[in-house]
KENUVEX-332786 format. One line per 2 residues: number of its first residue (from 1); their letters; for each residue z, y, x of C-alpha. Coordinates in Angstrom, 2 decimals. Each point is the difference from the previous one (the first is absolute). Layout:
NUM> A> Z Y X; ...
This chain:
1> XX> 0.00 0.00 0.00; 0.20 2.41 2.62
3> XX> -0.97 0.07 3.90; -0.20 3.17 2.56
5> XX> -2.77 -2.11 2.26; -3.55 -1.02 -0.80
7> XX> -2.67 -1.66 2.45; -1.80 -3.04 0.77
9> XX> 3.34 -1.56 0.83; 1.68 0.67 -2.90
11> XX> -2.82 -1.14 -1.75; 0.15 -3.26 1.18
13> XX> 3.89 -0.40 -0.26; -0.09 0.87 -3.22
15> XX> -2.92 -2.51 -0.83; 1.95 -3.01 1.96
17> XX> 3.12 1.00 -2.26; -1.83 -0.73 -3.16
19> XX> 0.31 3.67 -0.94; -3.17 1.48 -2.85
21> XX> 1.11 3.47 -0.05; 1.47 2.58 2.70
23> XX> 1.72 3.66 -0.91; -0.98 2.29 2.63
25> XX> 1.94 3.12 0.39; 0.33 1.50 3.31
27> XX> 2.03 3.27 0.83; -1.58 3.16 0.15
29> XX> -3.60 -0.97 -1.15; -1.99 1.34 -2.73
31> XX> -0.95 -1.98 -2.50; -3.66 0.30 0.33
33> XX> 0.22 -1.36 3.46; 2.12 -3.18 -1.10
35> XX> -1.99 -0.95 -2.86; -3.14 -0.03 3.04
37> XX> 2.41 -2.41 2.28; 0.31 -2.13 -2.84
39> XX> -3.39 -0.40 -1.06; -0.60 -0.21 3.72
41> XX> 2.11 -3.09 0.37; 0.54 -1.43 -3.60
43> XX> -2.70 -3.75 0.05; -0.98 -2.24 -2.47
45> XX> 3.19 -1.70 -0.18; 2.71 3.11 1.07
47> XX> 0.15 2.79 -2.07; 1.60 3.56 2.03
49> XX> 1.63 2.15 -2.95; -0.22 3.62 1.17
51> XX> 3.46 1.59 -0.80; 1.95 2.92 1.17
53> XX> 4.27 -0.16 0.63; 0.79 3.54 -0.86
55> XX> 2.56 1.66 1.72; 1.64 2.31 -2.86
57> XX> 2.51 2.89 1.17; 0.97 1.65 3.08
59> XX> 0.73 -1.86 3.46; 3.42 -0.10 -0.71
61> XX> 0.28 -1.31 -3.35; -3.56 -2.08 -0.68
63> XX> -0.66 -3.25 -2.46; -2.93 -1.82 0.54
65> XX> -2.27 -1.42 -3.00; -2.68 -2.39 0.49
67> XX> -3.17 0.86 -2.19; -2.34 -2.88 -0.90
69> XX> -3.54 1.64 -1.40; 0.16 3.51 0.46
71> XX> -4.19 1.46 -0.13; 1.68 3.31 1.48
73> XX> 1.72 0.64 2.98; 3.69 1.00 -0.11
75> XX> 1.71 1.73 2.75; 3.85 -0.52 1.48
77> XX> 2.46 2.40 -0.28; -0.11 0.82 -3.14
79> XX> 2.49 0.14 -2.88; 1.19 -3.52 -1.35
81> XX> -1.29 0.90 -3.34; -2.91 1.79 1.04
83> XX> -0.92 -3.60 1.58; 0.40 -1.60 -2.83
85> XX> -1.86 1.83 -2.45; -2.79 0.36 2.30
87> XX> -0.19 -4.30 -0.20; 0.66 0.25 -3.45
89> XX> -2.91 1.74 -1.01; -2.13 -2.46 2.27
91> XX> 1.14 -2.76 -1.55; 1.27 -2.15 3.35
93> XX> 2.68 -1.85 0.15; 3.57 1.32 1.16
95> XX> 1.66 -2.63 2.59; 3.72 0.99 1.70
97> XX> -0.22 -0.99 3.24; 3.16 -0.93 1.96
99> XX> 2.80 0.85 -2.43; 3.36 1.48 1.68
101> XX> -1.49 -0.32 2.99; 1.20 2.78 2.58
103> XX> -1.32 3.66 -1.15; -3.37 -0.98 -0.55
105> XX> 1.06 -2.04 -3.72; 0.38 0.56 -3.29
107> XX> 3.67 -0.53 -1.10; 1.23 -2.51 -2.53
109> XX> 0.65 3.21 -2.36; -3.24 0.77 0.40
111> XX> -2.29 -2.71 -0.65; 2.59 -0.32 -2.96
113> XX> -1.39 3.94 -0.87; -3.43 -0.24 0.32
115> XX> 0.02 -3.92 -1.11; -2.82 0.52 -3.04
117> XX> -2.28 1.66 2.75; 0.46 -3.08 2.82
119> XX> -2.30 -3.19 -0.42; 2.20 -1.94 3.04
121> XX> 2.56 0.16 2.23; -0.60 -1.57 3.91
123> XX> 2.78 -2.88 -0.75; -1.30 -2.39 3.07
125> XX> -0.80 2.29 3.38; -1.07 -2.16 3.30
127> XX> 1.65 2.93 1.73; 3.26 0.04 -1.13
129> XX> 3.05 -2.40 -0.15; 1.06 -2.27 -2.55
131> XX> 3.13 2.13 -0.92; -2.73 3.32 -0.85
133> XX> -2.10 -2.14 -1.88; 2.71 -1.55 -2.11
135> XX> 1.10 3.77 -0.29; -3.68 1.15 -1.60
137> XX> -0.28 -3.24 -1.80; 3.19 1.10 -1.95
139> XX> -1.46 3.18 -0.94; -3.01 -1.40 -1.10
141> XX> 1.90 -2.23 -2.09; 2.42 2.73 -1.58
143> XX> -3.01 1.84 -1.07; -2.23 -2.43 -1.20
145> XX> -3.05 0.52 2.09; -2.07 -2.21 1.17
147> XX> 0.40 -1.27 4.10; -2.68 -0.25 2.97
149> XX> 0.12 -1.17 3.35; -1.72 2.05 2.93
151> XX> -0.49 -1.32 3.33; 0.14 4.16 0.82
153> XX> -1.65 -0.58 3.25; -0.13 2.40 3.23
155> XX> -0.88 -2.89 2.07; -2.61 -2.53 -0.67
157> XX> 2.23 -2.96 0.25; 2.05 0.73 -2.81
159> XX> -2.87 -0.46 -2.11; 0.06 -3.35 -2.52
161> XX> 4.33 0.30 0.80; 0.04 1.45 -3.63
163> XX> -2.07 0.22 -3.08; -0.44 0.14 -3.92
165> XX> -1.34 -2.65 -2.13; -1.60 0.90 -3.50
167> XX> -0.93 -3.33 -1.35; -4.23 0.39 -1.23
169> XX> -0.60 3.37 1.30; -3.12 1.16 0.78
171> XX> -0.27 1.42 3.41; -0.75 3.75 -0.34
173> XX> 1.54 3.18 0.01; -0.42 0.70 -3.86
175> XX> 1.59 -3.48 -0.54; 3.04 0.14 2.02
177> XX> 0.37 3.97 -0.96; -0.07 -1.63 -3.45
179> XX> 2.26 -2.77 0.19; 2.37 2.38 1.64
181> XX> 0.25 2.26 -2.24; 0.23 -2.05 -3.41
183> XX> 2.88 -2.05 2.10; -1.64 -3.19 -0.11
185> XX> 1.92 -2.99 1.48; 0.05 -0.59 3.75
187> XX> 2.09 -1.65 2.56; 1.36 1.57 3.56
189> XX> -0.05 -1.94 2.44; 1.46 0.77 4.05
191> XX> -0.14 -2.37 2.78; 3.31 -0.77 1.64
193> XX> -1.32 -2.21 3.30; 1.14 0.93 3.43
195> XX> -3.60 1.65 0.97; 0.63 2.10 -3.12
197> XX> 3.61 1.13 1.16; -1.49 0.79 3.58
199> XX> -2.78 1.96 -1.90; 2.89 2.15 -1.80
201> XX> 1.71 0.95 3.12; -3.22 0.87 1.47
203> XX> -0.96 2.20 -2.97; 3.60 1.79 -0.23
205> XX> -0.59 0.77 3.59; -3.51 1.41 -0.51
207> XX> 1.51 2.31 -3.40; 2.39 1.28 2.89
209> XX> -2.56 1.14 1.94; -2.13 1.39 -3.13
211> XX> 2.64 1.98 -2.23; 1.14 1.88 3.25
213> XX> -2.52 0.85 2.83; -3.31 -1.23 -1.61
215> XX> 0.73 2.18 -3.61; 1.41 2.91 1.89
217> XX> -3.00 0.45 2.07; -2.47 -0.57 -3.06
219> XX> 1.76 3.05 -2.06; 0.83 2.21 2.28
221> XX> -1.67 -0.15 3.14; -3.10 -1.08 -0.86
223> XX> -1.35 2.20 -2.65; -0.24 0.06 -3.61
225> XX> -0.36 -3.41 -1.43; -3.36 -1.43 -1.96
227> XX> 2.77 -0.79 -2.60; 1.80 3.58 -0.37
229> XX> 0.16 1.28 -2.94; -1.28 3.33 0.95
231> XX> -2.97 -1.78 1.94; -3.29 2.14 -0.68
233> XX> -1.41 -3.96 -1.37; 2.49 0.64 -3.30
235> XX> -1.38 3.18 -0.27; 3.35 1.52 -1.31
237> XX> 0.23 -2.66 -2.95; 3.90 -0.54 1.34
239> XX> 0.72 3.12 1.06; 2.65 0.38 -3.25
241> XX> 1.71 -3.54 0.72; -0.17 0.30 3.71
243> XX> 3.41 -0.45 1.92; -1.51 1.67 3.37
C-alpha cells in the first residue's frame, strides 16, 4: 500500500513476493512526475498506483495523509483541512498513515474527529514494531475503519515484508481507490522473519538519517520545494490554506 522507492529492483521484488499492485508516494514529488514513474515501471502483471503522502501543517506540528487517486496535484504544508477538502473534491481515497507515530501522526483523537472523512488506518507497518502496530490496530478498531498493511519502504528490501489483500480485486488504480473508499473487506498482513526484523532496524536507521539532515537540507537549504505550496506550479491555488 505504500513504498518511498521505485525501480527495476523493486519491480522485481515486488513480482517474486506475489504482490499485483504497488502505492507509490515519494516525498517531495509532484504528482505529475509520480504518476510518469509509475506508468514507467507498472508491467503486465504489476500495477504502480501513483499517490501523494501529504504533509499537512507546519514543521513542527505536521500529520501525514496518504491520497490514493488524486488527478490534481496537492502540495505539503498546508492546513489539515485544507488537505482534506482538496482530496475530497477529487474523489481519492483518504489513508492515515502511521498513527501515533512520533510528530509526523495523526492522534487517536483525531482519526476519532475526522473518522467519516478516513477510508483506512495503516494498522500493519513493516517499519515499525509490534507494540506501534498493536497501538494503530486499536485505533482502527475503536473507530471502526477499515485496516491496511504497508510495507512503507525507503529501501528496496523491505518491499513484499508487508502488504494488503482485497480478495477479487481488479488491479488498477480506480479499483483499489474504489474498494478503499466503500471499505470493502481486506486483510493486513506483516512479515515477522528474522530478514524482516534486520530490514526494520535498517529502515529506522535510514528515517534517522532522513527526518534530520536529509529534510533539513531539502527545505531550507536547498530552495523552494516542487511540492511548496507557494510553488509558481500551483499557481497560487493554496495560497489561502498554506502554512508557509
Amino acid at each position: 500500500m505504500h513504498t518511498k522507492v521505485l525501480d527495476e529492483r523493486v519491480v522485481d521484488r515486488a513480482r517474486a513476493s506475489g504482490i499485483d499492485v504497488l502505492v507509490y508516494a515519494p516525498h517531495f514529488t509532484r504528482l505529475p512526475d509520480i504518476r510518469e514513474r509509475a506508468e514507467r515501471f507498472s508491467t503486465d502483471d504489476l500495477t504502480v498506483v501513483p499517490a501523494r503522502e501529504v504533509f499537512t501543517g507546519d514543521w513542527s506540528n505536521r500529520r501525514h495523509l496518504l491520497a490514493v487517486g488524486l488527478s490534481d496535484p496537492v502540495p505539503d504544508f498546508i492546513t489539515f483541512e485544507g488537505a482534506l477538502a482538496e482530496f475530497e473534491r477529487q474523489g481519492a481515497a483518504v489513508v492515515v498513515p502511521h498513527p501515533e507515530y512520533l510528530n509526523v501522526s495523526l492522534t487517536r483523537a483525531e482519526v476519532g474527529a475526522y473518522r467519516d472523512r478516513l477510508h483506512g488506518v495503516e494498522t500493519r507497518n513493516a517499519k515499525l514494531f509490534a507494540r506501534q502496530n498493536d497501538r494503530a490496530l486499536r485505533i482502527a478498531e475503536a473507530f471502526d475503519i477499515p485496516g491496511v498493511a504497508s510495507s512503507y519502504a525507503h529501501l528496496r528490501g523491505t518491499i513484499g515484508a508487508a502488504w494488503t489483500e482485497f480478495p477479487g480485486l481488479d488491479p488498477t488504480e480506480s479499483a483499489l481507490v474504489d474498494a478503499l473508499r466503500s471499505r470493502t473487506e481486506r486483510s493486513a498482513v506483516v512479515r515477522s522473519d528474522p530478514a524482516t526484523r534486520v530490514r526494520r532496524l535498517a529502515e529506522f536507521g535510514y528515517l534517522g538519517v532522513e527526518n534530520t539532515y536529509g529534510k533539513l537540507d531539502r527545505l531550507f537549504l536547498s530552495g523552494m520545494e516542487p511540492t511548496h505550496p507557494r510553488h509558481i506550479a500551483y499557481d497560487g491555488r493554496f495560497d489561502r490554506v498554506a502554512v508557509y
